[in-house]
C-alpha positions in Angstrom: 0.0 0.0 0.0 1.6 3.5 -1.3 2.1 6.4 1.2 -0.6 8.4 -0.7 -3.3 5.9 -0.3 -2.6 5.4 3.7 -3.2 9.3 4.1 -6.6 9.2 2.6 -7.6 6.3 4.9 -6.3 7.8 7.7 -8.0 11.3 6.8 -11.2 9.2 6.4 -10.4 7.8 9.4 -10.1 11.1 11.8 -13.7 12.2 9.9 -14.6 8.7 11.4 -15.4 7.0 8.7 -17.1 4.0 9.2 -16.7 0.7 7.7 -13.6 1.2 6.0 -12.7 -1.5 3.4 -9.2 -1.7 1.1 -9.8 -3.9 -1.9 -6.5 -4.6 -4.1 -7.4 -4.8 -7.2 -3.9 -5.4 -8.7 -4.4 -7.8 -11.6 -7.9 -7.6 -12.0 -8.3 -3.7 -12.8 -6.9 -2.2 -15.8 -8.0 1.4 -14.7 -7.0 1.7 -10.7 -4.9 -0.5 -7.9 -7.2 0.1 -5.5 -10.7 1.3 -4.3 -11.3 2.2 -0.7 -14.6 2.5 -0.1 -16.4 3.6 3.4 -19.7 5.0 4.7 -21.2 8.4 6.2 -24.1 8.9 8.6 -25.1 11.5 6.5 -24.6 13.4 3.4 -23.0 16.3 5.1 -20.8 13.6 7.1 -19.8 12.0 3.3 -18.5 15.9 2.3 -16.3 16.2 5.3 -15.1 12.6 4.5 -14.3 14.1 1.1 -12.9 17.1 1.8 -10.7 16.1 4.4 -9.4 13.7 2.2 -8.7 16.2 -0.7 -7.1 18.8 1.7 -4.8 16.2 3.1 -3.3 14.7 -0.4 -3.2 18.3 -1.7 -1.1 19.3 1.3 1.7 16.3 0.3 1.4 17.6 -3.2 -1.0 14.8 -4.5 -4.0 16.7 -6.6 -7.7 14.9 -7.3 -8.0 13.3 -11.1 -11.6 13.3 -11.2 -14.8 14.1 -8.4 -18.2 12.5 -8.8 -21.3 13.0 -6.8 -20.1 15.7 -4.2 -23.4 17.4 -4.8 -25.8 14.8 -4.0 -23.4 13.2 -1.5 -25.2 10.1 -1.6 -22.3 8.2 -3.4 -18.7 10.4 -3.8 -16.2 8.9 -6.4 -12.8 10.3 -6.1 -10.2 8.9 -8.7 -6.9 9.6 -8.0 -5.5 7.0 -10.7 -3.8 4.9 -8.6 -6.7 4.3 -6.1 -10.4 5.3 -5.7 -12.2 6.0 -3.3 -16.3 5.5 -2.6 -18.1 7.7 0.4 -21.1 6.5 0.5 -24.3 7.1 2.6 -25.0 3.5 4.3 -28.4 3.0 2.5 -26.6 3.7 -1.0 -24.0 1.6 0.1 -26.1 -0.8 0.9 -28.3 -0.9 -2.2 -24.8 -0.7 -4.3 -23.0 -3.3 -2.4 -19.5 -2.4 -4.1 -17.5 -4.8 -2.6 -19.6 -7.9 -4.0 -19.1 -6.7 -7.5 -15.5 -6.9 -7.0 -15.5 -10.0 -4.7 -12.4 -11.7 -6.4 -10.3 -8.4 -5.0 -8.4 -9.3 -1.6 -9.5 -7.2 1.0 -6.5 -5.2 2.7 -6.5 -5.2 6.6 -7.7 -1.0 7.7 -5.4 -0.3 10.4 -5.0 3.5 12.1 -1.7 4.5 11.5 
């Protein structure tokens, strides 16, 4: 796991995130390595998630590719080419269910670093 990827978790992670999966999808992706993906008790609680995690890459000089959803908040895509993460609300997560569409991917141990 890159340096860049275990600052978003961890930013995720002081905007307590919740139910923060890693899945490595080395191998089996041809556009990303890997897609975090987390939930938010709210919409509001998703843009925090988001923004904390943009201000803290853009601090260490790492810049967003590409934002989806910030708006409605109900599911936030942010691609940063080598990973992307997925905020969602936990009844869009839910309905979504990201991680069983990708079920082959190994799931990465979250750990608060």
């Amino acid at each position: 796991m890159n340096s860049y990827l275990r600052e978003a978790i961890n930013a995720a992670q002081d905007r307590k995130a919740l139910n923060l999966e890693i899945l490595n999808l080395k191998g089996i992706s041809s556009f990303t390595d890997y897609f975090v993906i987390c939930s938010a008790t709210s919409t509001r609680h998703a843009q925090a998630i988001s923004d904390a995690i943009q201000n803290r890459l853009e601090q260490i000089g790492v810049h967003l590719g590409h934002v989806e959803g910030y708006g409605r908040a109900e599911w936030i895509l942010m691609d940063y080419l080598d990973f992307v993460v997925h905020i969602f609300t936990e009844r869009t997560r839910e309905f979504y269910h990201l991680a069983r569409l990708w079920k082959t991917a190994p799931h990465l141990p979250v750990t608060q670093e």
